[in-house]
C-alpha positions in Angstrom: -20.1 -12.1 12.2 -20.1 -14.2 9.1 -23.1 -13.0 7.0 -20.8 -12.5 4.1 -23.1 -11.5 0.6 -22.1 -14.7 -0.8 -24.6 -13.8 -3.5 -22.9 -10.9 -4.4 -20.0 -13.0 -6.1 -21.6 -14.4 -9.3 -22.6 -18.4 -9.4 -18.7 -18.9 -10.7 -16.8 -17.3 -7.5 -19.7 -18.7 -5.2 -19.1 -22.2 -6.1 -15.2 -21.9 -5.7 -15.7 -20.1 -1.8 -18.6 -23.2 -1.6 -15.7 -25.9 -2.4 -13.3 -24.1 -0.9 -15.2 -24.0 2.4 -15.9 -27.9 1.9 -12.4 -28.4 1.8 -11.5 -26.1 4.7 -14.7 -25.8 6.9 -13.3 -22.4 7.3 -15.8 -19.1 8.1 -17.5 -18.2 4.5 -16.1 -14.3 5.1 -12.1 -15.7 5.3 -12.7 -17.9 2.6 -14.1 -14.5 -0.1 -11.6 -12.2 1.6 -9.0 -14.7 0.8 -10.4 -15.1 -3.2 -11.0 -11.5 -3.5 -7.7 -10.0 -2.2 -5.8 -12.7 -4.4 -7.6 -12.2 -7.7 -6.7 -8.7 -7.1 -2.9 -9.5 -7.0 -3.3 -11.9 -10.0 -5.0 -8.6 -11.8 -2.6 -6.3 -11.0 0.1 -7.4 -13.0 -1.8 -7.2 -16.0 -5.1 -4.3 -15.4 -5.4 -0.4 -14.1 -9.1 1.1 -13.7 -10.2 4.7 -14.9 -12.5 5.8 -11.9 -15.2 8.1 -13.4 -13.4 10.9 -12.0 -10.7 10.8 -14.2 -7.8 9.3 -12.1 -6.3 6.5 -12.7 -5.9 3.5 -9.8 -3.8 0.0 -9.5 -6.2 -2.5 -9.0 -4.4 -4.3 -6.0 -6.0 -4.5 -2.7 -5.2 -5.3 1.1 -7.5 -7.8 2.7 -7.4 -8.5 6.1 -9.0 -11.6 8.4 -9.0 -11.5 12.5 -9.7 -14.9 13.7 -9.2 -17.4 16.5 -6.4 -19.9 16.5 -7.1 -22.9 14.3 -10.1 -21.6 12.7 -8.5 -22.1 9.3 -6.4 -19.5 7.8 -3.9 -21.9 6.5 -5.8 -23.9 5.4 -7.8 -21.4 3.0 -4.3 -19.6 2.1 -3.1 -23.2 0.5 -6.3 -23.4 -1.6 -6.1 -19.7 -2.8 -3.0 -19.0 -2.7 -1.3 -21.7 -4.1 -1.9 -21.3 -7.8 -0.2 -18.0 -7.6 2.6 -19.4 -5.7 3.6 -22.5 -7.8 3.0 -19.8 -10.9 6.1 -18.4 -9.4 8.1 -20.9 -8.1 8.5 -22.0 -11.8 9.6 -18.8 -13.1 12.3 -18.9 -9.6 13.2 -22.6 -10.7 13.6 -21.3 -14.4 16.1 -18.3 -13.5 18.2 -20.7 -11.0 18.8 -22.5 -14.0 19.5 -19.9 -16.2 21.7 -18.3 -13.3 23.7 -21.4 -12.9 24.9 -21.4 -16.7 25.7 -17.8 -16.5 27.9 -18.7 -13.1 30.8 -20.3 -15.4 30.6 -17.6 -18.2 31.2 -14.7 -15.4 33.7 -16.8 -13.3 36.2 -14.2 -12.3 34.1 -11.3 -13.3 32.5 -10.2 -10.2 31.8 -6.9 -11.6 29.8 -7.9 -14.4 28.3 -10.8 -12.1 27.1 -8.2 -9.9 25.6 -5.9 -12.6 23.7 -9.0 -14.3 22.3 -10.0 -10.6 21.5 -6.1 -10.4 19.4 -6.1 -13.8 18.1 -9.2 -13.1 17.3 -10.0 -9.8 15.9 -13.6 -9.1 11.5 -13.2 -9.3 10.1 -12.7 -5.8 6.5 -11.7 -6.2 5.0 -13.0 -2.6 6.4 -12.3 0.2 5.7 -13.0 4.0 8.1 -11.6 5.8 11.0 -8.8 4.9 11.9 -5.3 5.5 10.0 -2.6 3.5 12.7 -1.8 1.5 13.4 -5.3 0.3 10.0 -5.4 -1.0 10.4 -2.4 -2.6 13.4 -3.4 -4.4 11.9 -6.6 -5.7 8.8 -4.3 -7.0 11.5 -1.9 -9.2 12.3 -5.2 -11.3 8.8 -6.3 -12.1 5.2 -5.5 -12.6 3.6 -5.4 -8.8 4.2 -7.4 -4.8 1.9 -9.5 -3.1 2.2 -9.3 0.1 0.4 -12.3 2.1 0.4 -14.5 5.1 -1.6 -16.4 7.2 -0.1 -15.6 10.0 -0.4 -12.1 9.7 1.6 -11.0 13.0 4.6 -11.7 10.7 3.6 -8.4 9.2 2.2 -6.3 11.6 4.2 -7.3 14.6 7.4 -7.6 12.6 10.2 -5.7 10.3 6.9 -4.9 7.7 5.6 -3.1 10.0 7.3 -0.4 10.0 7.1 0.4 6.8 3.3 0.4 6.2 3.3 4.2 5.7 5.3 2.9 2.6 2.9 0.5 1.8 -0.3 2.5 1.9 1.7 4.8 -1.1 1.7 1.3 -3.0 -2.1 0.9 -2.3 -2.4 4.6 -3.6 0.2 4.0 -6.8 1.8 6.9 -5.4 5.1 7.3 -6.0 8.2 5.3 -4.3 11.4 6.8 -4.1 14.1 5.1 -2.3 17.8 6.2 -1.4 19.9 3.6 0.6 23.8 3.6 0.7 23.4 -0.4 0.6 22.2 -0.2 -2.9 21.3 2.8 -5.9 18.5 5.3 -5.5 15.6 4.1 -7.8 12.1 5.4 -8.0 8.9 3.4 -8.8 6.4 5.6 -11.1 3.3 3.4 -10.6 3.8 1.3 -7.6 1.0 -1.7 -7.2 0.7 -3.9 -4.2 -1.8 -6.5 -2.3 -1.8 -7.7 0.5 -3.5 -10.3 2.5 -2.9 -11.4 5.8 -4.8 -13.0 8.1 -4.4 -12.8 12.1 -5.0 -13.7 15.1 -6.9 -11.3 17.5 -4.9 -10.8 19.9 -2.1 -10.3 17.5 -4.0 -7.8 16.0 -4.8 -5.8 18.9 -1.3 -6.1 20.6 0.0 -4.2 17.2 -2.6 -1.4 17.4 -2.0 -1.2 21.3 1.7 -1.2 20.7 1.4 1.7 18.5 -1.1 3.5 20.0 -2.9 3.7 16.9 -6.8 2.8 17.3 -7.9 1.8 14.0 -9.8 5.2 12.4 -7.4 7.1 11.1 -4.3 5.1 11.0 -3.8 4.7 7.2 -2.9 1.0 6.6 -6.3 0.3 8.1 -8.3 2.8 6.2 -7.1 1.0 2.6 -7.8 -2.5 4.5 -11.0 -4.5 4.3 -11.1 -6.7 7.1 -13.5 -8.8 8.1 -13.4 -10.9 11.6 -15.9 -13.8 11.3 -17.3 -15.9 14.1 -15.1 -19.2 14.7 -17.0 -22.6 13.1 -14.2 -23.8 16.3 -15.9 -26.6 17.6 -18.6 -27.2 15.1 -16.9 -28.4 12.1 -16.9 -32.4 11.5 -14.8 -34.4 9.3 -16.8 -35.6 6.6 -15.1 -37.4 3.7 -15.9 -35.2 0.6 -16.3 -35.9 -2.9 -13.1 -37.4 -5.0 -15.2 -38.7 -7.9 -15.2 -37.1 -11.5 -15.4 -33.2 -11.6 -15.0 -33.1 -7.6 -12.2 -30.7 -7.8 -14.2 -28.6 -11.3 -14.2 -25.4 -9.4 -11.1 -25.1 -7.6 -9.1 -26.7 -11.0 -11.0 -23.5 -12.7 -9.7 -21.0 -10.5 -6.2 -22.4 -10.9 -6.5 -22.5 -14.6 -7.9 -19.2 -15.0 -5.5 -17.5 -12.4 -2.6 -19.3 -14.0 -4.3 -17.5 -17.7 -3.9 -13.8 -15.8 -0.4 -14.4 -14.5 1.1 -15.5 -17.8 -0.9 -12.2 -19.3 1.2 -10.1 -17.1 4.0 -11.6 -16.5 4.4 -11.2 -20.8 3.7 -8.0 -20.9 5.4 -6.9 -18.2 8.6 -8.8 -19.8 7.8 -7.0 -23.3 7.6 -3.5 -22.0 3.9 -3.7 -22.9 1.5 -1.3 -21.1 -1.4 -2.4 -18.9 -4.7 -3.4 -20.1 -7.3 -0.2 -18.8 -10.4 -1.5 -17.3 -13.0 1.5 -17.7 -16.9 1.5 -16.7 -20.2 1.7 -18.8 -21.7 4.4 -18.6 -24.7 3.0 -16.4 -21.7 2.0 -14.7 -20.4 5.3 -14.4 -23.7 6.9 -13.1 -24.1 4.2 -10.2 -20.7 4.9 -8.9 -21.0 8.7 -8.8 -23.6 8.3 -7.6 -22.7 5.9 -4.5 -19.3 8.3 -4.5 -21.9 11.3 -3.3 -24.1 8.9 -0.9 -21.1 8.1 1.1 -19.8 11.5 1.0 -23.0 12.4 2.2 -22.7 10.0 5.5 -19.7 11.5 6.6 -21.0 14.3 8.0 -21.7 14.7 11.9 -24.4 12.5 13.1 -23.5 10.1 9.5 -23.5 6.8 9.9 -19.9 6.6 8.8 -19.2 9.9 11.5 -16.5 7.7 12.9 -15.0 5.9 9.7 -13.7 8.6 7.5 -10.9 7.5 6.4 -12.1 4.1 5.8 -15.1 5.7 4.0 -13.3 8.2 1.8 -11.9 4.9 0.1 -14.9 2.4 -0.1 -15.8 3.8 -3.5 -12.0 3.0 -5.2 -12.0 0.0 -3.1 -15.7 -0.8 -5.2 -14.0 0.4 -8.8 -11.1 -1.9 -8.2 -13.0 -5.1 -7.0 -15.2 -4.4 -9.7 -12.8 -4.6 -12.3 -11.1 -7.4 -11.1 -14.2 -9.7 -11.2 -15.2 -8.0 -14.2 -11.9 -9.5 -16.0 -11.7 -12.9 -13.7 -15.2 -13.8 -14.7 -15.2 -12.3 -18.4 -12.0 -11.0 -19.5 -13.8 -7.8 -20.4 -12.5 -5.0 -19.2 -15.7 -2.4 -19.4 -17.0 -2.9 -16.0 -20.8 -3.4 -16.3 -23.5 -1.7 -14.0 -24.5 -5.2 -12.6 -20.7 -6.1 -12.1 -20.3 -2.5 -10.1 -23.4 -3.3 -7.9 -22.0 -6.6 -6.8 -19.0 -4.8 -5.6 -21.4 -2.2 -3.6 -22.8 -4.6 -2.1 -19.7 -6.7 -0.8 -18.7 -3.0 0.2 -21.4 -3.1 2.3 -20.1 -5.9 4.4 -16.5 -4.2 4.6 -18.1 -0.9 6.0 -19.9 -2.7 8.5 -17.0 -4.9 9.5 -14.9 -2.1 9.7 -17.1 -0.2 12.1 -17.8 -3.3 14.0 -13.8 -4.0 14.4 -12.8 -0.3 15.0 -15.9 1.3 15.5 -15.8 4.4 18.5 -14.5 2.8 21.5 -16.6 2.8 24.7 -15.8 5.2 27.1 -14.5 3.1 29.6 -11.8 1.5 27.0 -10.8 5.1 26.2 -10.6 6.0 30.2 -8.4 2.9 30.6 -6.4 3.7 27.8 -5.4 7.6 29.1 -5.0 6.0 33.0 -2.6 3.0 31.3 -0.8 6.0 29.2 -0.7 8.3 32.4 0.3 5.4 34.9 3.5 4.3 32.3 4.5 7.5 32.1 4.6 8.3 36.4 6.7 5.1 36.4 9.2 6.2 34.0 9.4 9.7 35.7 10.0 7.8 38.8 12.6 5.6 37.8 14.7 7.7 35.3 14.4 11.5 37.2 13.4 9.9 40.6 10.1 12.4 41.0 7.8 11.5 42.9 5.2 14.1 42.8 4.0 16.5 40.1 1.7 19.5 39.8 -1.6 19.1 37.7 0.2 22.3 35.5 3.2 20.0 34.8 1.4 17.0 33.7 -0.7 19.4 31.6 2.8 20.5 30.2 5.1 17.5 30.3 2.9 14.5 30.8 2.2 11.8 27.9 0.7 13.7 24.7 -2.2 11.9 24.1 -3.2 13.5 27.7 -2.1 17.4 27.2 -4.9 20.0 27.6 -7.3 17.1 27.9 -9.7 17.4 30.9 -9.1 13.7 30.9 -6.4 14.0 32.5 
């Protein structure tokens, strides 16, 4: 559904998802998803938040959009994303440059060549497609990654993939340690990463078929807000929009203000600085404990989040981190006020119900076709590889798929 809070954003971030949306006659929910998850990666380089229970968090976060083909996900990622993009293709086009002069100094000198490439790698912030490790190794040289595409079976159906364990530590800001014999060991203290993508459905349920993960309790999923609104497919009509004076005000103040953040970071970052700490008001403080217990409280059997721990558990750091984010977008304060916090609940809101309407308990019938598809793959393989033909119900119970053992299912 698409009954994003659209209210929930402040009159600034409304009117830049209301131009957006002109622009792209893309669902409302894709178009905030898209803002949301992006400001965070712009914030990241630059803000942590002190949650009320004394930890500290990053204030990155992964956004996620399931929609049809055509419904607009490119077309929102090149209004959104762009800013941050052509923030750093300058700083790429500015160490090219730089790297070229140092090419005739080093001619000859592969060893120091190699060490200067090793201490300073070329700037690689966004990234749609590469191996876990490589995004790794571009986050040990500067402040955070965004991970993003609109095509997001890039990253669930390809190399990413398999390294989401490693990217739900970067959610966390656990720590990353890596040891490769292609390159040195290094270890990331405070790890920071966003990601967006945006994906088809069947995309998205080949990947959680493929590895037989349903969506509570695999962990990627449980730090993701994703939202999957209806398709305007077939309703939208071209309409010439506005070109006149202060046509493109909002978008042009989102670029500006985004392109602000990113120089903030990227200078401290370069001077060793530490981050800026975003903490909350003490109204501030009350509401979130407050909603912290509340959830806590719906967990339990016959709770209406029963069935969405994991993804529960988080909704409150989820709220801190949006909450900050907007707080220093729309103000550049970095206490997070109580009206600020209850925005963010509210947009939580929309997450929680998204989540259980995406990944919710499956029906019965799904879960009986699952076991029989799990039990049928596995009678084939017995066949063809051992050439049995026949089992005893003990032996399945013993040998047969896992996800079947000791399960009167079976």
């Amino acid at each position: 559904m698409d009954d994003f809070p659209l209210y929930a954003l402040s009159s600034t971030l409304e009117n830049i998802c209301n131009t957006t949306q002109e622009r792209t006659q893309a669902p409302m929910a894709m178009v905030a998803t898209s803002l949301l998850t992006s400001m965070s990666a712009v914030n990241q380089n630059l803000l942590v938040v002190d949650l009320p229970t004394g930890q500290r968090a990053p204030v990155g976060q992964f956004g996620g959009v399931v929609g049809d083909s055509g419904s607009g996900k490119t077309a929102v990622d090149n209004v959104i994303v762009n800013p941050i993009r052509q923030f750093y293709w300058e700083k790429s086009d500015k160490w090219r440059a730089e790297n070229e002069s140092k090419k005739s100094s080093q001619k000859g000198k592969k060893k120091e060549r190699k060490a200067d490439l090793d201490d300073n790698p070329e700037p690689r912030f966004i990234f749609s497609e590469a191996t876990p490790e490589a995004v790794i190794y571009q986050h040990k040289n500067q402040p955070s990654i965004f991970l993003n595409s609109a095509e997001g079976g890039i990253i669930l159906n390809g190399r990413a993939a398999k390294g989401l364990p490693l990217f739900c530590d970067g959610w966390s800001g656990s720590e990353i340690s890596m040891d490769r014999r292609s390159y040195p060991s290094f270890t990331i203290r405070h790890p920071c990463m966003a990601i967006l993508i945006m994906i088809q459905e069947g995309q998205h349920n080949a990947f959680l078929k493929r590895h037989k993960a349903v969506g509570l309790g695999f962990g990627f999923f449980e730090r993701t807000e994703f939202c999957r609104p209806k398709s305007l497919v077939g309703n939208r009509r071209i309409e010439a929009y506005s070109t006149g004076e202060g046509a493109n005000f909002w978008i042009d103040h989102y670029t500006r203000r985004t392109t602000e953040i990113l120089h903030e970071g990227w200078d401290r970052h370069q001077n060793e600085a530490p981050k800026l700490i975003v903490t909350f008001s003490e109204e501030a403080k009350k509401t979130w404990i407050g909603f912290s217990n509340w959830i806590e409280g719906e967990l339990r059997k016959g709770g209406q989040y029963e069935h969405m721990r994991g993804f529960a558990t988080k909704a409150p750091n989820n709220i801190a981190r949006r909450a900050a984010n907007m707080q220093y977008f729309l103000t550049g304060d970095t206490v997070i006020s109580d009206d600020m916090l209850w925005r963010s609940i509210e947009i939580s809101y929309y997450y929680l119900e998204e989540h259980l309407r995406i990944f919710g308990p499956p029906q019965a019938i799904d879960v009986i076709d699952r076991y029989a598809e799990e039990l049928f793959d596995w009678l084939v393989n017995q066949l063809n590889a051992r050439g049995l033909s026949s089992f005893k119900l003990t032996d399945l119970y013993r040998l047969g798929p896992s996800i079947l053992r000791l399960r009167d299912d079976m």
